[in-house]
C-alpha positions in Angstrom: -0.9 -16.7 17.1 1.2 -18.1 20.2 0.6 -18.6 24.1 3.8 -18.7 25.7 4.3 -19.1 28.9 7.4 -18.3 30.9 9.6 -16.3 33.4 12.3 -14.5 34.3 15.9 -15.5 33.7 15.0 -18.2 31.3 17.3 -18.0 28.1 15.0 -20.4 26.1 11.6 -18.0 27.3 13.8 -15.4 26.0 15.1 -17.3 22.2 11.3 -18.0 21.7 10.1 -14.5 22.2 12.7 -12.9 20.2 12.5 -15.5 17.7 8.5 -14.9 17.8 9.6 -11.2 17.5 12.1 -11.9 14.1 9.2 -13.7 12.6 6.8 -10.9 13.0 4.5 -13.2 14.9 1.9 -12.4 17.3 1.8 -13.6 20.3 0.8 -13.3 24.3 3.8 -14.1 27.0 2.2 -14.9 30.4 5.4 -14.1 32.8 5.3 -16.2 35.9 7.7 -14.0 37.4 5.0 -10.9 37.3 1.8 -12.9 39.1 1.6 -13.7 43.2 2.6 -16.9 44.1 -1.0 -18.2 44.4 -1.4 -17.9 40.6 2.4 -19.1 40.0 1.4 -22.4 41.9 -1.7 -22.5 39.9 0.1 -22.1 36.5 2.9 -24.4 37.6 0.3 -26.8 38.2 -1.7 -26.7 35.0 1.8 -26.9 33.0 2.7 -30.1 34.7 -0.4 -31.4 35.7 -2.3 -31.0 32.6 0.1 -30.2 30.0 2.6 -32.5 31.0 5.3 -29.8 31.0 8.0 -29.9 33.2 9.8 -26.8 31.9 8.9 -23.6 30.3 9.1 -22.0 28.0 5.6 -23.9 27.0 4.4 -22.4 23.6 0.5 -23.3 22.5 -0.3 -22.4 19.0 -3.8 -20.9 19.5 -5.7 -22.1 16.5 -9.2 -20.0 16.8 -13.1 -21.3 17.4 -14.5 -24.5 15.9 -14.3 -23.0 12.5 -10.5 -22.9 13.0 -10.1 -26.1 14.2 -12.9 -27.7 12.1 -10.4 -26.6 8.9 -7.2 -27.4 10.8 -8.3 -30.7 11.8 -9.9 -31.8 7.6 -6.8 -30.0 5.9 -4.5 -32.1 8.6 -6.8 -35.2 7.7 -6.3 -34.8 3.8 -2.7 -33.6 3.6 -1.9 -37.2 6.0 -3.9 -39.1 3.3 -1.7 -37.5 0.7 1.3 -38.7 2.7 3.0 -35.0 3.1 2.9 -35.6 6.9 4.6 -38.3 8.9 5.7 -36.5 11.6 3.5 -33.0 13.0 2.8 -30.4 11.3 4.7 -29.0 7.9 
């Protein structure tokens, strides 16, 4: 599952949700556009602040609990030792 956040007007916010949609993929859009300003200002600042985002669309991919990660983080570990990633995820 997906975290995207975005707003109104933004043709990439837009390719990413429809190509979320084509895929079948779940997902939760958080629309800047739809929350008061206060919240906008907050959001804005987390994205550049502590993402280090300076544009949206920002997409997370939400992995679960521990558990999640825990295997995430071992499979990443072994397949890296195998040498089938270089480069992020495959």
């Amino acid at each position: 599952m997906y975290f995207v956040i975005g707003k109104d007007g933004c043709d990439y916010c837009d390719k990413a949700k429809s190509l979320l949609d084509a895929d079948h993929t779940a997902y939760v859009y958080k629309n800047l556009s739809k929350v008061f300003k206060e919240e906008r200002e907050k959001w804005t600042n987390f994205i550049k602040d502590d993402l280090g985002c300076t544009t949206v669309p920002v997409v997370i991919e939400l992995v679960g609990g521990y558990e999640e990660l825990y295997q995430r983080v071992t499979q990443d570990r072994w397949l890296k030792r195998l040498g089938t990633i270089e480069n992020g995820r495959t």
